[in-house]
BAVO-345213 format. One line per 4 residues: number of its first residue (from 1); their letters; for each residue x, y, z of C-alpha. Coordinates in steps of 0.2 Angstrom, whole numbers, plus 5000, padded with zeros to 4 digits. Layout:
! BAVO-345213
NUM	a	X:Y:Z | ...
END
This chain:
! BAVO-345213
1	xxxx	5073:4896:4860 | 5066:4905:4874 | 5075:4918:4884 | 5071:4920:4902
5	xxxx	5075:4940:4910 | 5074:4937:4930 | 5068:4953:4938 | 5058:4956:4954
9	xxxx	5039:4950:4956 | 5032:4964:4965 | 5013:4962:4960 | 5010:4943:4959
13	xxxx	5001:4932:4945 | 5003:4928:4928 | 5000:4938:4909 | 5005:4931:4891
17	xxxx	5001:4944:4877 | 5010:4956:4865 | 5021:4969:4874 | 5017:4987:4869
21	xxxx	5033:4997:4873 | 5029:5015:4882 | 5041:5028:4876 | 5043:5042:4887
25	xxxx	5060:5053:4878 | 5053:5068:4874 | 5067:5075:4866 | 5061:5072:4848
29	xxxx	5046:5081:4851 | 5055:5097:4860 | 5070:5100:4848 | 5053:5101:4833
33	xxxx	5041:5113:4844 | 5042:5130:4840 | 5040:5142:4853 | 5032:5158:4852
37	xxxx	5033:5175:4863 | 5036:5173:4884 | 5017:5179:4885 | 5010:5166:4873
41	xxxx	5021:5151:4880 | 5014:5158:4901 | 4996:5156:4893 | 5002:5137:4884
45	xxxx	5007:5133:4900 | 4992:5142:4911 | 4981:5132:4898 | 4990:5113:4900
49	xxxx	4991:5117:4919 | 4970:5116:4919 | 4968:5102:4906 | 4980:5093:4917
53	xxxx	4972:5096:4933 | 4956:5091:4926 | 4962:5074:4920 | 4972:5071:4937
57	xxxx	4955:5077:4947 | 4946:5064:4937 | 4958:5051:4940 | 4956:5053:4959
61	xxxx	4936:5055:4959 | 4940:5039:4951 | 4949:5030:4964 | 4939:5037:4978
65	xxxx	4924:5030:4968 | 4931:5011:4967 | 4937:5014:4984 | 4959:5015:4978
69	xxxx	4962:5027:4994 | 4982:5023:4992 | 4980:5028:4973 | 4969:5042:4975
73	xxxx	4980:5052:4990 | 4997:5050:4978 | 4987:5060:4964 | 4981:5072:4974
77	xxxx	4998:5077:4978 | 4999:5080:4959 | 4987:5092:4959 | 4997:5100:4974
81	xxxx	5013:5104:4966 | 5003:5109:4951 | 4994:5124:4961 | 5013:5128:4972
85	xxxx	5014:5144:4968 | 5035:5144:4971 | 5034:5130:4958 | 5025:5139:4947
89	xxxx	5036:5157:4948 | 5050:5146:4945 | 5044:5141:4929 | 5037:5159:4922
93	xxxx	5056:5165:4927 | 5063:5153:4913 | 5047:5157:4900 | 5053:5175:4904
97	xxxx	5070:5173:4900 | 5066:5165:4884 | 5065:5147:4889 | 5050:5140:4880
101	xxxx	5036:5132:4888 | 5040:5114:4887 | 5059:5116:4891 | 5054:5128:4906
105	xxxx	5041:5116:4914 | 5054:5103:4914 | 5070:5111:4919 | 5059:5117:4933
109	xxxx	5054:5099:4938 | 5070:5093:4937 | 5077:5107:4949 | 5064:5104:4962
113	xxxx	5065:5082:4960 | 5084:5085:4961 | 5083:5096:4978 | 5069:5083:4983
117	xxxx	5083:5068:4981 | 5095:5075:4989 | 5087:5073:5007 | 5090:5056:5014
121	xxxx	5072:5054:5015 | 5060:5040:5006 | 5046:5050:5006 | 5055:5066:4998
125	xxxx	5062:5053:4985 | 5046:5050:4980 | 5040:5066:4978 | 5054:5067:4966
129	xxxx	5045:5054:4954 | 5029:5062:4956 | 5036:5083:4951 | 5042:5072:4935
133	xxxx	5026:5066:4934 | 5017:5082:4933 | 5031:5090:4923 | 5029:5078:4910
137	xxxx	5010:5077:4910 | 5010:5098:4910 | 5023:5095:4894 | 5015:5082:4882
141	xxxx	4999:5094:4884 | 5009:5109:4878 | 5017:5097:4864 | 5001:5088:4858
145	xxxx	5009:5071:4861 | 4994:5058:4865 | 4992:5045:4878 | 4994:5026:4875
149	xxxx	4983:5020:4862 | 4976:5001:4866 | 4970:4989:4852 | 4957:4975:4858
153	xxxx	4969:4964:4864 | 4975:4965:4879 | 4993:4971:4882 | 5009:4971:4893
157	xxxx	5016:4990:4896 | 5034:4987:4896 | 5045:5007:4901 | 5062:5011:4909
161	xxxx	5048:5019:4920 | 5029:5024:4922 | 5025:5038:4929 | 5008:5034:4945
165	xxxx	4997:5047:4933 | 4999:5037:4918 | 4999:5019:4929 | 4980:5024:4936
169	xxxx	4974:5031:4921 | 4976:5012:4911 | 4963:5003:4906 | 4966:4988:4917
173	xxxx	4953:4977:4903 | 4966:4983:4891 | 4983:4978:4900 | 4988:4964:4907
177	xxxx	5002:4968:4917 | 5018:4978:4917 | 5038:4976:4916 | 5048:4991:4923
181	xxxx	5066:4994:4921 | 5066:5002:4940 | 5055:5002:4955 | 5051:4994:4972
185	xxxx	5038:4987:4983 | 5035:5005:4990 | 5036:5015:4974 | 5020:5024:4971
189	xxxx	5019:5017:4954 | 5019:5000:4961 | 5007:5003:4975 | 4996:5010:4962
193	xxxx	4998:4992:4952 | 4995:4984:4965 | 4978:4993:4971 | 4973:4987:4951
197	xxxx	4979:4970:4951 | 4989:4973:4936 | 5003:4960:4937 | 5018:4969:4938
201	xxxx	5038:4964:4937 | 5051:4977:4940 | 5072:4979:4939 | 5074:4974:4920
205	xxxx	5082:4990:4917 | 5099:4981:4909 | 5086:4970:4901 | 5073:4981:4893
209	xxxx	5085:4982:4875 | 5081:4965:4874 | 5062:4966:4871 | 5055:4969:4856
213	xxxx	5039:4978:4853 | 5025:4968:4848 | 5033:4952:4853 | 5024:4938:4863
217	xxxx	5033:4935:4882 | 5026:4928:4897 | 5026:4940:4912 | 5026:4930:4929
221	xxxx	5022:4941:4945 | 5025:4924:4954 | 5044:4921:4950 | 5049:4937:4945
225	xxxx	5050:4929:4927 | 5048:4938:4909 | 5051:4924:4895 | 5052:4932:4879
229	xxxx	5047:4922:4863 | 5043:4906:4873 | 5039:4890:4865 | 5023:4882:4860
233	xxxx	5022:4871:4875 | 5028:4883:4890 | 5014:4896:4881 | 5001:4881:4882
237	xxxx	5007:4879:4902 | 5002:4897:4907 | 4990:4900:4897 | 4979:4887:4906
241	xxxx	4989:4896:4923 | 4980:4912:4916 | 4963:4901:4915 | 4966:4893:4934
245	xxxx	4970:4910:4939 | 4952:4918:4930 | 4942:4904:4936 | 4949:4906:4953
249	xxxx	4947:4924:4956 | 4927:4919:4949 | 4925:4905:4962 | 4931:4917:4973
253	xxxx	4920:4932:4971 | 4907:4918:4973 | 4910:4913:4991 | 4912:4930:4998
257	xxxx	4896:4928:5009 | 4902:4914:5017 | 4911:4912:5035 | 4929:4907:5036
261	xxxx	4928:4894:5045 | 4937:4878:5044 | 4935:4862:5041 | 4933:4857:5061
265	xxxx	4924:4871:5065 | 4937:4887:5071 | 4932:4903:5065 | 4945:4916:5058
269	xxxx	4938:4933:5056 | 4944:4941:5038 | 4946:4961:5038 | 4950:4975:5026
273	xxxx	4963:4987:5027 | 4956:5002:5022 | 4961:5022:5021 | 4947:5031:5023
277	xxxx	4928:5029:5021 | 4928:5028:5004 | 4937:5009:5003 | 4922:5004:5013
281	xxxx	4912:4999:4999 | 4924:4991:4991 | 4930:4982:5007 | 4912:4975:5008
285	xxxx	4910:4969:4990 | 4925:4958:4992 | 4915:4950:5010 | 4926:4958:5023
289	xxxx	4921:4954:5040 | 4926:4971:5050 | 4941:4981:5048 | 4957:4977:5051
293	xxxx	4965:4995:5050 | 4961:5010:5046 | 4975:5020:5041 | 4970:5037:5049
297	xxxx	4985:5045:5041 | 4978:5048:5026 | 4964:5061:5033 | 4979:5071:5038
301	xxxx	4990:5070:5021 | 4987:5082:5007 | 4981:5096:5018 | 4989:5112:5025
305	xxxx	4982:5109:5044 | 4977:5097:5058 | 4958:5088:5052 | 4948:5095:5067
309	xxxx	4940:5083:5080 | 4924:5086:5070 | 4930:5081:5052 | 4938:5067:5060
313	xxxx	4922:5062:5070 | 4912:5060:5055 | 4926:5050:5046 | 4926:5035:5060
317	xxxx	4907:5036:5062 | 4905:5031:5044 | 4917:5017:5043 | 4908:5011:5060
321	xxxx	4890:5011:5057 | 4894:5001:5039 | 4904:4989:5050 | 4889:4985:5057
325	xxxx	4893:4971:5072 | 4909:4968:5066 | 4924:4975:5076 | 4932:4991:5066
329	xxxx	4950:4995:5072 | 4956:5013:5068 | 4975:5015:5071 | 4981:5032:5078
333	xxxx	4991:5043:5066 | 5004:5033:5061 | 5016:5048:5052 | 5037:5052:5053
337	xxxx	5050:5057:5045 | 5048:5046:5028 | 5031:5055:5024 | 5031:5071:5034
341	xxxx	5016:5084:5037 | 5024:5104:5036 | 5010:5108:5050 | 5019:5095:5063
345	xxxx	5035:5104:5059 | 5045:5087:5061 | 5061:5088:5055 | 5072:5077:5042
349	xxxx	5079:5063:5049 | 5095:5053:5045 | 5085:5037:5049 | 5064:5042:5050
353	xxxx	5059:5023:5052 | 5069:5022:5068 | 5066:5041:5074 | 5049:5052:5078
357	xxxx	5036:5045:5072 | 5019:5039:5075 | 5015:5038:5094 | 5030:5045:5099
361	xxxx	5023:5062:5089 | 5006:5057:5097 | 5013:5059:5117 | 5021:5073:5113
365	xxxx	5008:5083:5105 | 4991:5084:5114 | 4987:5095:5100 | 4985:5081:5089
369	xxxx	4983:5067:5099 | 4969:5072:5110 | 4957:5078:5097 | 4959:5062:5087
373	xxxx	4954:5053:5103 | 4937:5062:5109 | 4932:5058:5091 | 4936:5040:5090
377	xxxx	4925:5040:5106 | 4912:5048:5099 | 4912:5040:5084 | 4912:5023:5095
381	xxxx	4893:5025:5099 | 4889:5021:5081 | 4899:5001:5082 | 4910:4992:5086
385	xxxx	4927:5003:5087 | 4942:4998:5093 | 4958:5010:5097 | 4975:5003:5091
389	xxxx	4992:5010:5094 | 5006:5011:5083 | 5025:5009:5085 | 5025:5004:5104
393	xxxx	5041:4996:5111 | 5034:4998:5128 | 5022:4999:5143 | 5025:5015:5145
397	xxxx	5019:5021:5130 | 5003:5011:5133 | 5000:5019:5150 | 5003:5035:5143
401	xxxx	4990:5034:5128 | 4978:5029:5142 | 4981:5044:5152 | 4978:5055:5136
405	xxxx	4961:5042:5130 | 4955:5049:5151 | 4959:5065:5146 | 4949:5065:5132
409	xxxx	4933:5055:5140 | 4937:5071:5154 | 4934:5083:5139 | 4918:5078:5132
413	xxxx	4911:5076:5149 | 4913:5093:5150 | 4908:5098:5134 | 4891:5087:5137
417	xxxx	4895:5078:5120 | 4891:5058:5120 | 4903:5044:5118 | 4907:5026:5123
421	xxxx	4917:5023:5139 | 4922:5008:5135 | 4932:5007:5120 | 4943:4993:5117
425	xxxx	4963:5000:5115 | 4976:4988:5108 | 4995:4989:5100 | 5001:4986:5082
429	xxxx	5015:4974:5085 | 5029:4979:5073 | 5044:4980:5083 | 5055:4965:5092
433	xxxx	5055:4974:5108 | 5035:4972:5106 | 5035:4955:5100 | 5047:4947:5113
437	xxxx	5040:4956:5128 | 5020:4953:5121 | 5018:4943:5136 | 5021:4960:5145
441	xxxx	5015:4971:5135 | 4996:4961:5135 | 4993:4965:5153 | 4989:4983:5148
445	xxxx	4978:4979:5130 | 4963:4971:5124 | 4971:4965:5108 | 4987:4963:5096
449	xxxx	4989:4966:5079 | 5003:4960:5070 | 5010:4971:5057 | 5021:4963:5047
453	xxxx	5027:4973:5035 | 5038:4983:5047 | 5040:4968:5060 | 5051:4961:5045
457	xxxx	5062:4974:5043 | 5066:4978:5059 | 5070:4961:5064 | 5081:4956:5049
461	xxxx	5087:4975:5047 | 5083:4977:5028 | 5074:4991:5022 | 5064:4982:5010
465	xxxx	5064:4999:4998 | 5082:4996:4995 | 5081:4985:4979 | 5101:4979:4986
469	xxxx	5095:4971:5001 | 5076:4970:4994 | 5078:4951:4992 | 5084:4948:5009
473	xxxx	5065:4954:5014 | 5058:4938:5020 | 5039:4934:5029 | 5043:4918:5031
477	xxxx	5063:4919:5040 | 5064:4909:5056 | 5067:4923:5066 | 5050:4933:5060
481	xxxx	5039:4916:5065 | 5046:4912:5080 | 5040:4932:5086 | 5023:4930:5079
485	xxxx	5021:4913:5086 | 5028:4922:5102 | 5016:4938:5102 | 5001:4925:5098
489	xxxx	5004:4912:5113 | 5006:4929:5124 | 4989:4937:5119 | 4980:4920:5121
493	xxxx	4989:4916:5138 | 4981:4935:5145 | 4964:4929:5137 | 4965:4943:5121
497	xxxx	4963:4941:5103 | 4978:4942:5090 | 4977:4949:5073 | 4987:4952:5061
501	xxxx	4988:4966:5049 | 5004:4966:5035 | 5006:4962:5020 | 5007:4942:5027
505	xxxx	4990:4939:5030 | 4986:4944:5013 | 4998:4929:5007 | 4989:4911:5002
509	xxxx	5004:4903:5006 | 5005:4909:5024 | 4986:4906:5027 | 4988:4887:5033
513	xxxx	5002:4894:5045 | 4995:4908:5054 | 4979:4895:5057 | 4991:4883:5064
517	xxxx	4998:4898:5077 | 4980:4901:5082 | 4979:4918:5073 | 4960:4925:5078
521	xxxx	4959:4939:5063 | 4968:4942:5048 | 4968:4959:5040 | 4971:4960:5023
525	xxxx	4969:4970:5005 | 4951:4968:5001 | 4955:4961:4985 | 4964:4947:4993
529	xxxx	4949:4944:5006 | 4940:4930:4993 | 4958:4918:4989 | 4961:4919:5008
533	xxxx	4943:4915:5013 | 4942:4897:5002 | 4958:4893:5009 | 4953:4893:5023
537	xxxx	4938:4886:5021 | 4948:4868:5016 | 4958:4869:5031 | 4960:4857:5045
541	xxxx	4965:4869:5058 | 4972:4853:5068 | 4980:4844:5054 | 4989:4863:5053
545	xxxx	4994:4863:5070 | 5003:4846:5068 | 5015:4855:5057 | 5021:4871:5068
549	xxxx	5034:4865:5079 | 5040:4856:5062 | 5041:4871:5055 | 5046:4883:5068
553	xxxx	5061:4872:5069 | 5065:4873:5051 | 5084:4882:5045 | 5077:4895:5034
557	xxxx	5064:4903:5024 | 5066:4892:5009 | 5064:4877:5018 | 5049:4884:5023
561	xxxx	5042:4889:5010 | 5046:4872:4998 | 5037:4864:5015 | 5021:4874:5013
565	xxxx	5019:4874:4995 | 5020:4854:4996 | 5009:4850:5011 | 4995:4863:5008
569	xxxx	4995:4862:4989 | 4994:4881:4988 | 4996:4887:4970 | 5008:4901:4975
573	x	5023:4897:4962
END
C-alpha cells in the first residue's frame, strides 16, 4: 500500500519518477584525504577557489542569459564571499596551524554562518546557507567528489537540503522536481526552483528515512503530497495530470500574442515582474504586456557603492524602450534591515519588516533618492515609465517623494539634461493603513499596485518565512479581500487604474476574482503570464462580478477557495 508524507508545496504542479537521493555528508570523504604541507593545502585551496569561481560565474552568465535575475544576484553573492579577503585569512590561519585544506575551508564556513545566524535578521540567515554553500563547493573541488550524475530519465532530487549553487546548476530536462527536508517560500533555494519551474515540496525532514532511493513516488507541488510506492491506479491518475499539465503549458506558450480579454469584452493588462534588464527578453517571450515592477534593488545589491545616476539611467532606458507602448513601472529602492547594503550603514533591527526600509531610507537620504529619480526621468523620454513608491502608510510620504521628484526635474534643468515632466507616480499598496485609507491616499497618485505578498502578512501578522506560522499565510483570508476589494473601489472612485503585483496575481485560482473586483493589471512572473492569459480569455467578467459580494461575505479562506475551484473549474488542486 501506498504511504502518503505531507510536507509543504512551495513550488506547485505535479512529478512521478524515480527519486535519486543527494548525499551531501562529507565526512567519509575527509577522514580518507591525505593532506600534505600548509603551503601545498593554501595552493589546493587557491586552485578550487578559481575552478569554483569559474563554474559559479558560469552559472550566473547563465541566469542573466535566460533572464533568472532572482537566481543570478544570489550566486553572485557566492563569488563575493569567495573573493572576502577576511574569509579567506581566516581559512590560511587554520591551513597554517596544520588544519588541512578541506577541514579548514569548512570550520571557517561554519564560524562565519554561525556569527551570520546569530543576528535576528532573515537576510543574514540566509547568507549563512550561502557561506555553506561556497564552503562546500570549495571542499568537493579539493576532495575530487563529482556532481550528481543523471541517467536519461528524468528524476526527483530528494536532500536534507540543497545548496542554491547546486539547485541552479540542475538540468531541469533531467529532474523533475525536488523534496527537501527543510526550507521556506523565501529560501534562496526555493526562489531558485521556483525561477526553473522545478516542482518543489519542502519540510519532510522527519520523513526523508522513509524514501528509498530508486523508488517510484509521486511529488505534488499542489497539495504538498509525496506518495511513495503508490498503486497502479493513483500512478495512472497523475500521470495523465502530468500530461494535462504538458499539454497545458504548450496551449499556453501558444496563445501568448493574444489580448487578455474577456469573454464580454474587458480588457486586463498582463505584466512582468522583472529585476533588471536582462528579464526583459524573457518577459516578452512569455507575451507580457508592460511591466508590472521592476525591482530596482537589485542594481544596488552585490556592489560596494550607490549605482550612479548614469548606470541607473541606462538600466530604466532599456526596460523602457523594449516596452514599447506599454506602460513600464519601476519601483524605487525598496531595501531594509532583512537584506541590508554596508554603504547605507543601516543598522540591524529586531524587527527590519516593520523598521527603516524602503521609502522611509528614501526621504531620508537625498543621496540615494535623488539620483535614482533624475534618471528615471531621463529614462522616461524613451516610454512609457511610470514611478511607484513603496512602503507608504501615508500622504505624507507621498507629498514628500513629490517634493524630492521637483527637486530632481530642478536639477536636470539646471544641468541642461532632457526628461519627461510628466511622469506618472503611484504607491505599492502593502500595508492596512494604505489599503483602508486608499480612498485618501488616491487623491495624491496616478495609480495603485497591490503587493500582495506583504499586504498578507502584515494583515494576518504571520511572517510567512516562519515554517510555524507559515501555514497561516493565506491570499485568500477575508480580511486580505475585503482590503483589496477596498483599495480597488477607491482608485476607481478617483478615476485611476489599480494593479496588482504579489505573488496573487500569478495564482489561476484568484484570476476569476480579481476580474470580478475590477482589477485593471495584474503583474505577475513571466512564466505564469500564458495560464493566466487563457484564463482569462474564458471569463465572463460579469458572470464573475455576480459572485463578489457572495464571496466577500464568506467565513474563511477555505470556504473560499472550495467556492472558486467549483464555480471556475480552475485545475488548481
Amino acid at each position: 500500500m501506498a504511504k502518503v508524507l505531507h510536507g509543504k508545496g512551495v513550488v506547485t504542479g505535479v512529478a512521478v519518477g524515480q527519486v535519486k537521493i543527494l548525499t551531501t555528508d562529507l565526512t567519509a570523504y575527509l577522514d580518507s584525504y591525505n593532506a600534505g604541507t600548509p603551503a601545498e593545502e593554501i595552493e589546493k585551496l587557491k586552485a578550487s577557489i578559481v575552478i569554483a569561481t569559474e563554474e559559479i560565474q558560469k552559472i550566473v552568465d547563465k541566469a542573466h542569459k535566460a533572464g533568472e535575475e532572482n537566481q543570478a544576484a544570489i550566486m553572485e553573492a557566492h563569488i563575493q564571499i569567495l573573493n572576502d579577503p577576511v574569509f579567506e585569512t581566516s581559512i590560511f590561519d587554520r591551513i597554517e596551524k596544520s588544519m588541512s585544506a578541506p577541514r579548514a575551508m569548512l570550520a571557517a564556513g561554519e564560524e562565519y554562518a554561525s556569527m551570520f545566524e546569530s543576528m535576528n535578521n532573515e537576510y543574514f540567515k540566509e547568507r549563512a546557507a550561502d557561506v555553506r554553500d561556497v564552503s562546500k563547493r570549495v571542499v568537493r573541488h579539493i576532495l575530487g567528489i563529482k556532481g550528481v550524475e543523471f541517467g536519461d530519465e528524468p528524476i526527483i532530487l530528494c536532500a536534507a537540503e540543497i545548496e542554491p549553487s547546486v539547485m541552479a546548476d540542475i538540468p531541469i530536462e533531467k529532474v523533475q522536481g525536488v523534496i527537501l527536508g527543510t526550507g521556506s517560500t523565501t529560501s534562496h533555494a526555493v526562489i531558485i526552483a521556483k525561477s526553473r519551474g522545478l516542482v518543489t515540496v519542502v519540510g519532510l525532514a522527519e520523513f526523508l528515512g522513509d524514501i528509498t532511493d530508486g523508488e517510484q513516488i509521486i511529488l505534488d507541488g499542489y497539495s504538498g503530497e509525496v506518495i511513495l510506492s503508490p498503486e497502479q491506479e493513483r500512478l495512472s491518475e497523475y500521470k495523465t495530470m502530468l500530461e494535462e499539465q504538458q499539454e497545458q503549458r504548450r496551449r499556453d506558450l501558444e496563445n501568448v500574442k493574444l489580448p487578455a480579454v474577456t469573454t464580454d469584452g474587458v480588457k486586463v493588462q498582463l505584466a512582468a515582474n522583472i529585476g533588471g534588464p536582462a528579464d526583459m527578453d524573457n518577459a516578452l517571450k512569455f507575451g507580457c504586456e508592460g511591466i508590472g515592477l521592476f525591482r530596482t534593488e537589485f542594481l544596488f545589491m552585490g556592489r560596494e557603492n550607490i549605482p550612479t545616476e548614469e548606470e541607473q539611467f541606462n538600466a530604466y532606458k532599456q526596460v523602457a524602450e523594449k516596452c514599447g507602448e506599454h506602460i513600464c513601472v519601476i519601483r524605487t529602492m525598496d531595501i531594509g534591515g532583512d537584506k541590508p547594503l554596508p554603504y547605507l550603514q543601516v543598522e540591524e533591527e529586531e524587527n527590519p519588516f516593520l523598521g527603516y526600509r524602503a521609502l522611509r531610507i528614501s526621504l531620508q537620504r537625498p543621496d540615494v533618492f535623488i539620483p535614482q529619480l533624475k534618471a528615471l526621468l531621463r529614462a522616461a523620454i524613451y516610454g512609457q515609465i511610470a514611478i511607484m513608491l513603496p512602503m507608504v502608510i501615508g500622504i505624507g510620504e507621498i507629498r514628500k517623494a513629490k517634493a524630492f521628484l521637483e527637486q530632481a526635474k530642478e536639477e536636470l534643468r539646471k544641468e541642461g539634461k532632457e526628461f519627461a515632466d510628466n511622469v506618472p507616480v503611484g504607491i505599492m499598496i502593502e500595508t492596512p493603513a494604505a489599503a483602508v485609507t486608499a480612498d485618501l491616499l488616491a487623491k495624491e497618485c496616478d495609480f495603485f499596485s497591490i503587493g500582495t505578498n506583504d499586504l498578507v502578512q502584515y494583515t494576518l501578522a504571520v511572517d510567512r518565512g516562519n515554517v510555524q506560522v507559515s501555514p497561516l499565510y493565506n491570499q485568500f483570508h477575508p480580511a486580505v479581500l475585503k482590503l483589496i476589494a477596498n483599495t480597488i473601489k477607491a482608485a476607481h472612485d478617483h478615476g485611476i487604474w489599480a494593479g496588482m503585483c504579489g505573488e496573487m496575481a500569478g495564482d489561476p485560482l484568484a484570476t476569476a476574482l480579481l476580474v470580478a473586483m475590477g482589477m485593471d493589471e495584474l503583474s505577475m512572473s513571466a512564466p505564469a503570464i500564458p495560464r493566466v492569459k487563457e484564463i482569462v480569455r474564458k471569463l465572463s467578467s460579469e458572470q464573475c462580478k455576480q459572485t463578489l459580494d457572495e464571496v466577500l461575505a464568506m467565513n474563511d479562506a477555505d470556504e473560499v477557495r472550495d467556492y472558486l475551484r467549483k464555480k471556475f473549474t480552475v485545475k488548481h488542486k
